[in-house]
C-alpha positions in Angstrom: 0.0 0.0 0.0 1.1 3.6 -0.7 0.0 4.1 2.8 1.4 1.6 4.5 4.1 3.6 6.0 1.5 6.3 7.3 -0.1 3.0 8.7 1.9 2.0 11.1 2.6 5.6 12.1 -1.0 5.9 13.4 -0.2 2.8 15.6 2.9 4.0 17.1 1.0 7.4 17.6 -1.6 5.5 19.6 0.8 3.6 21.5 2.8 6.4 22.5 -0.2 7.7 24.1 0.5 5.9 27.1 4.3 7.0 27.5 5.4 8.7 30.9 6.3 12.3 28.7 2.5 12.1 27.7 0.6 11.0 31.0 -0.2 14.6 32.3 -1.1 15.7 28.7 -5.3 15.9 27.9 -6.9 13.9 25.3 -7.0 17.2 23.2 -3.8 17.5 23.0 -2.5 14.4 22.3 -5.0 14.8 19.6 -3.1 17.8 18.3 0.0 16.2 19.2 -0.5 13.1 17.2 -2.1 14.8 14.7 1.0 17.0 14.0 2.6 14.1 13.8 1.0 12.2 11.3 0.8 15.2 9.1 4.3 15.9 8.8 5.1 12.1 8.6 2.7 12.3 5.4 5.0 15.3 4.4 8.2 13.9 4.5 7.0 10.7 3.1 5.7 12.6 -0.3 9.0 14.9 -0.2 11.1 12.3 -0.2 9.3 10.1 -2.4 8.3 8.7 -5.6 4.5 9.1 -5.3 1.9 8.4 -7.7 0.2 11.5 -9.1 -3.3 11.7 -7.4 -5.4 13.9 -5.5 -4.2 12.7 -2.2 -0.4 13.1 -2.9 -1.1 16.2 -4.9 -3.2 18.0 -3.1 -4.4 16.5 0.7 -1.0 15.7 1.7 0.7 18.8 0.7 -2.3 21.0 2.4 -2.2 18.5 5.8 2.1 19.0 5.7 1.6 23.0 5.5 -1.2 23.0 8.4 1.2 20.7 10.4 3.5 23.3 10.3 1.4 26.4 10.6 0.5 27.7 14.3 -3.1 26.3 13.5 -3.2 22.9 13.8 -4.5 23.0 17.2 -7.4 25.1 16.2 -7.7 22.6 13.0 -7.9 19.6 15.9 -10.7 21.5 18.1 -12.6 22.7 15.1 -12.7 19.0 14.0 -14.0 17.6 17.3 -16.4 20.1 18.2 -19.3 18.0 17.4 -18.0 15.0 19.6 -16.1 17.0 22.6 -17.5 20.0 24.5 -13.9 20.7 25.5 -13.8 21.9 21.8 -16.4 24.1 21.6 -15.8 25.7 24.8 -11.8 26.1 23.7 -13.0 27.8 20.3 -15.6 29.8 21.9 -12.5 30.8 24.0 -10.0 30.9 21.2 -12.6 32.9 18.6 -10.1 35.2 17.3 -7.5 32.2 16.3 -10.5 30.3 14.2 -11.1 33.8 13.0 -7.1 33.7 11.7 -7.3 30.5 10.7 -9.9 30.8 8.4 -7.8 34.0 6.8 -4.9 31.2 6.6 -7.3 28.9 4.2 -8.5 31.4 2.3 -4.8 31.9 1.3 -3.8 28.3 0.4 
């Protein structure tokens, strides 16, 4: 699979859940920390490469690499729970101002 290296990245994500660095860490933002993770994983893999040509590699993975490294993927990571974790809605209700950025920062990709 094309993905097979992204594959077991997701597993080693979830395992490392439960390591002593990550014990005093919230489910949020191991969420945010994982997904950072698996974004920039997806990154590297299509940087260093030979990928097909298809709308994942040439468009999702590029888009998911850039928010990985932008200061918004722990907005992206609330926004994407909100309608499974009130911890989400109350952080963006908080945080209105960053969503407010972070849509400025879609608009521009």
């Amino acid at each position: 699979s094309e993905f097979s290296a992204a594959e077991m990245m997701l597993a080693m994500l979830e395992a490392s859940n439960s390591l002593e660095k990550n014990k005093d860490k919230t489910p949020e933002e191991l969420f945010v920390n994982n997904s950072e993770s698996f974004f920039s994983t997806l990154g590297v893999l299509k940087e260093n490469g030979k990928k097909k040509s298809n709308i994942w590699w040439d468009f999702y993975i590029p888009f998911f690499y850039d928010l990985a490294k932008s200061e918004y993927i722990d907005v992206f990571c609330y926004y994407i729970s909100i309608s499974s974790n009130e911890k989400a809605i109350e952080w963006l209700e908080t945080n209105d101002d960053r969503f407010e950025d972070f849509g400025k920062w879609i608009k521009e990709k």
